[in-house]
C-alpha positions in Angstrom: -63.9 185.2 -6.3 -65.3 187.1 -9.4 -66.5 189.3 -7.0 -64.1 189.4 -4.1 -61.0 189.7 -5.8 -61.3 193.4 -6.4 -61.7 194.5 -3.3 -58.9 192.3 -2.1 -56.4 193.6 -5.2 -57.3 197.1 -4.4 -54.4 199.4 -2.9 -56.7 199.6 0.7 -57.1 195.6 1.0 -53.5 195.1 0.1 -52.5 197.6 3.0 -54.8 195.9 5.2 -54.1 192.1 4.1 -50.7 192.3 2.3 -50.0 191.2 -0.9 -51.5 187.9 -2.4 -49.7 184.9 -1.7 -50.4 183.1 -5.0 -50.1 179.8 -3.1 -52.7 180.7 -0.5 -54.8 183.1 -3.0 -56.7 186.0 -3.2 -59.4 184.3 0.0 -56.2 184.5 2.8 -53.7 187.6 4.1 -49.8 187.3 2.9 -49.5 184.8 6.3 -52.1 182.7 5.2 -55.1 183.8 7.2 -58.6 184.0 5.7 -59.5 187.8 4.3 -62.9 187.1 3.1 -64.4 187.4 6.6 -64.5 191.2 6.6 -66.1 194.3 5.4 -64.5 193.7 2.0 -65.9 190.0 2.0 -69.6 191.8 3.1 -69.5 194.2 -0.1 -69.0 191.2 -2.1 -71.7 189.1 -1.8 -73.7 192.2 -1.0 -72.9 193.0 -4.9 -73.8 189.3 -5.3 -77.5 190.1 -3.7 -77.8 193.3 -5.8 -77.2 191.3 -9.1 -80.0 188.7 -8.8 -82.8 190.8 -9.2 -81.3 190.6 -12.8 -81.3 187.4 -13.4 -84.0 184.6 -14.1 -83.8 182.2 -11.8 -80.3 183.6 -10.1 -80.9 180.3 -7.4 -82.9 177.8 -9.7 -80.7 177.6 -12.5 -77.8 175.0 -13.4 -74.7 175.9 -15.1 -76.5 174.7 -18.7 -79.1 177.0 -17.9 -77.6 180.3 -17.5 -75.6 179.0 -20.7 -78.8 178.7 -22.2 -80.9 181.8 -21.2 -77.9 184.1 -22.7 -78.1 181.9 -26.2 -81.7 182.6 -26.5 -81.2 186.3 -25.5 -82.4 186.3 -22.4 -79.9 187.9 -20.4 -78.1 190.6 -21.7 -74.7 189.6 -20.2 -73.7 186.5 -18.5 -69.9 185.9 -17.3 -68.1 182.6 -19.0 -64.9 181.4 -20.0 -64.4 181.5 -24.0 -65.5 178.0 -25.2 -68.9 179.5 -24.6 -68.5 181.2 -27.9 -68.1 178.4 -30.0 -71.6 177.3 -29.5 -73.4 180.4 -29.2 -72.2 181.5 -32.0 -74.4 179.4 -33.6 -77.5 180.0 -31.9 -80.2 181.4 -33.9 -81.2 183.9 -31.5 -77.9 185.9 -31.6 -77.4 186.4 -35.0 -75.8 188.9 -36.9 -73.5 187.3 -34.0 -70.8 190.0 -34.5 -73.2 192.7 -34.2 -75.1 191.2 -31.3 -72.3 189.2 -28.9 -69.3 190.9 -27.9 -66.6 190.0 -24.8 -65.3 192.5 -22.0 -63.3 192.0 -19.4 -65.3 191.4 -15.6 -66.4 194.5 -14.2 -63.8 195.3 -11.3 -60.7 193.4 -13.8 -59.8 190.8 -11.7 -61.7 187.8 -12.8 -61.1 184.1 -11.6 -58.3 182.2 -12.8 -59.3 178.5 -14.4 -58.1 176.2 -16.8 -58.0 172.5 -17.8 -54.6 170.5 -17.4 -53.9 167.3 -19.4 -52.1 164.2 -17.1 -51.3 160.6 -18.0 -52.6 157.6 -15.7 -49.9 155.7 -14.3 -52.2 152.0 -15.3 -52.5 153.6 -18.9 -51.0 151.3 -21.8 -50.2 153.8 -24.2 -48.0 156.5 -22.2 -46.2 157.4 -25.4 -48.8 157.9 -27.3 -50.2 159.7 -24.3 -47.7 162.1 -24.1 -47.4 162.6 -27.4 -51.0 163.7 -28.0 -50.4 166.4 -24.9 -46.9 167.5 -26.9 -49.4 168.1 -29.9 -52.4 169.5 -28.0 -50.3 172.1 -26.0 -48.0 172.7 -29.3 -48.6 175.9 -31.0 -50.1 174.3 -34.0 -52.8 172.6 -31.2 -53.2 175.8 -29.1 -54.4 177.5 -32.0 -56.4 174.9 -33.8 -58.6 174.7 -30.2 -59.3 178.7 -30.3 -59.6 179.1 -34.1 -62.4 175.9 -33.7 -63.4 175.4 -30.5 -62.6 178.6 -29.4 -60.8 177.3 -26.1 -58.6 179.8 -24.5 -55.2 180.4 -25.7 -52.7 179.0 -23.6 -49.5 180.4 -25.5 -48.6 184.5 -25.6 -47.2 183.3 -29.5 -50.7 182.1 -30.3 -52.4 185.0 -29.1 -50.0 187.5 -31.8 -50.6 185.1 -34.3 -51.3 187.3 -36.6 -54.5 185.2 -38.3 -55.7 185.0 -34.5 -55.3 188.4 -34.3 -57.4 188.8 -37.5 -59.9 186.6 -35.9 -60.4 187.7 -32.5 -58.7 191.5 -32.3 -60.2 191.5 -28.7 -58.3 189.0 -27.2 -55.3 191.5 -26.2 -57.4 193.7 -24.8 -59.5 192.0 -22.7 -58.4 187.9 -22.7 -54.8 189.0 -21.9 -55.6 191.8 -19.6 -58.0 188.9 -17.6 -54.8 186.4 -17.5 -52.9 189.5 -16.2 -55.0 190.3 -13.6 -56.5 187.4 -12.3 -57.6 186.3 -8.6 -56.7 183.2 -8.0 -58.6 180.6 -5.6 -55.9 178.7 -3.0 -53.3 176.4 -4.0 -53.6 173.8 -1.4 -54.6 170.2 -0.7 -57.3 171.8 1.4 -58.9 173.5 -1.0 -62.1 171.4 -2.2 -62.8 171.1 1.7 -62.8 175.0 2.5 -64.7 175.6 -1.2 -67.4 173.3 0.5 -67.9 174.9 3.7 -68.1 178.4 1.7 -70.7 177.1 -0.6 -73.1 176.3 1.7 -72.8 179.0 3.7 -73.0 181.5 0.8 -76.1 179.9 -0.5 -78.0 180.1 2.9 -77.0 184.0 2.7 -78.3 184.5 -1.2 -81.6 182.6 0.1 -81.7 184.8 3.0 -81.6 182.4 5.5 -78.2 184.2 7.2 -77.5 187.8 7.3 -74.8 189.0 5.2 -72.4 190.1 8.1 -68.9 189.6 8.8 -69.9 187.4 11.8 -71.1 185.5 9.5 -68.1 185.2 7.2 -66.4 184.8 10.3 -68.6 181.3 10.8 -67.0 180.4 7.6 -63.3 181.6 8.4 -63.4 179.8 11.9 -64.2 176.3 10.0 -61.8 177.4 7.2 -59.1 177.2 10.0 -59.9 173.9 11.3 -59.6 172.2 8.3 -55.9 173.4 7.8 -55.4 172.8 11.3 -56.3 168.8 10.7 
């Protein structure tokens, strides 16, 4: 999506596939049909095939990996959410770490949306207490604790002007709220995990070159993508 979701926000794609339905997301039309199995789906993992001759091991390595290769500097860019930061920023091997590690918005500015959530079990025996501690960790006073700290993304516009956040980390309203603001968004449906499963396998057999990067292709994946909502 990091890579699809400028080509689908862009004044053409929107012509073609209508606005994005924030319940379907940035993969399907406005009526809820895929969008990915076109010429605009092509460029995307096209750009995804251009970009691995950059990378170390672009179909080798695990998520810690590529964590790891930019904290030993060897990668010159590597796109994360923000807890990243806390530990890198104490990684030997990127210090002076304000000189050396800096944060920028994805190139095309419409990055994936993502996040954490915080329930309560229904068999827990403390649902007070429960609820209590998500009051506190989604207050203010939490919200800013986790960035200041941990550096976990901010989930309050008041935290962000803070001003000592905006001491901190000046960047964030240039670049973390103009990410928030223009976010893709994967689909909002009980299908989801299903059709993210079908893509995935697909995608990697094209990155390994064991399918051609073709809308027929993509069309494979779209064809499967409507059975499973059909079910």
């Amino acid at each position: 999506m990091n890579f699809f979701g400028p080509y689908r926000r862009s004044p053409e794609s929107i012509a073609k596939f209508g606005e994005v339905n924030l319940d379907w997301g940035d993969y399907f039309t406005a009526q809820g049909k895929p969008a990915f199995n076109s010429e605009e789906g092509v460029q995307a993992v096209q750009d995804m095939l251009d970009l691995m001759q950059y990378a170390p091991d672009p179909l080798g390595s695990d998520y810690g990996e590529t964590l790891e290769a930019f904290s030993k500097g060897m990668v010159a860019m590597v796109p994360q959410w923000t807890a990243c930061l806390a530990s890198w920023k104490e990684s030997p091997q990127l210090q002076p770490f304000e000189e050396k590690v800096g944060v920028a918005l994805m190139p095309g500015g419409v990055p994936v949306s993502g996040g954490w959530g915080l329930g309560i079990n229904a068999s827990s025996k403390n649902k007070e207490w429960a609820f209590r501690f998500i009051q506190y960790a989604t207050s203010k006073e939490g919200d800013t604790i986790q960035w200041l700290k941990y550096r976990i993304g901010p989930t309050r516009q008041s935290v962000v002007v803070d001003p000592q956040v905006v001491t901190d980390s000046p960047w964030l309203q240039e670049v973390y709220v103009a990410s928030l603001n223009g976010a893709s968004h994967r689909p909002r449906i009980p299908e989801e995990p299903k059709l993210e499963d079908v893509f995935v396998g697909v995608l990697s057999e094209i990155l390994l070159g064991q399918q051609p990067n073709t809308v027929e292709t993509l069309n494979a994946v779209a064809e499967e993508w409507e059975r499973a909502l059909r079910k």
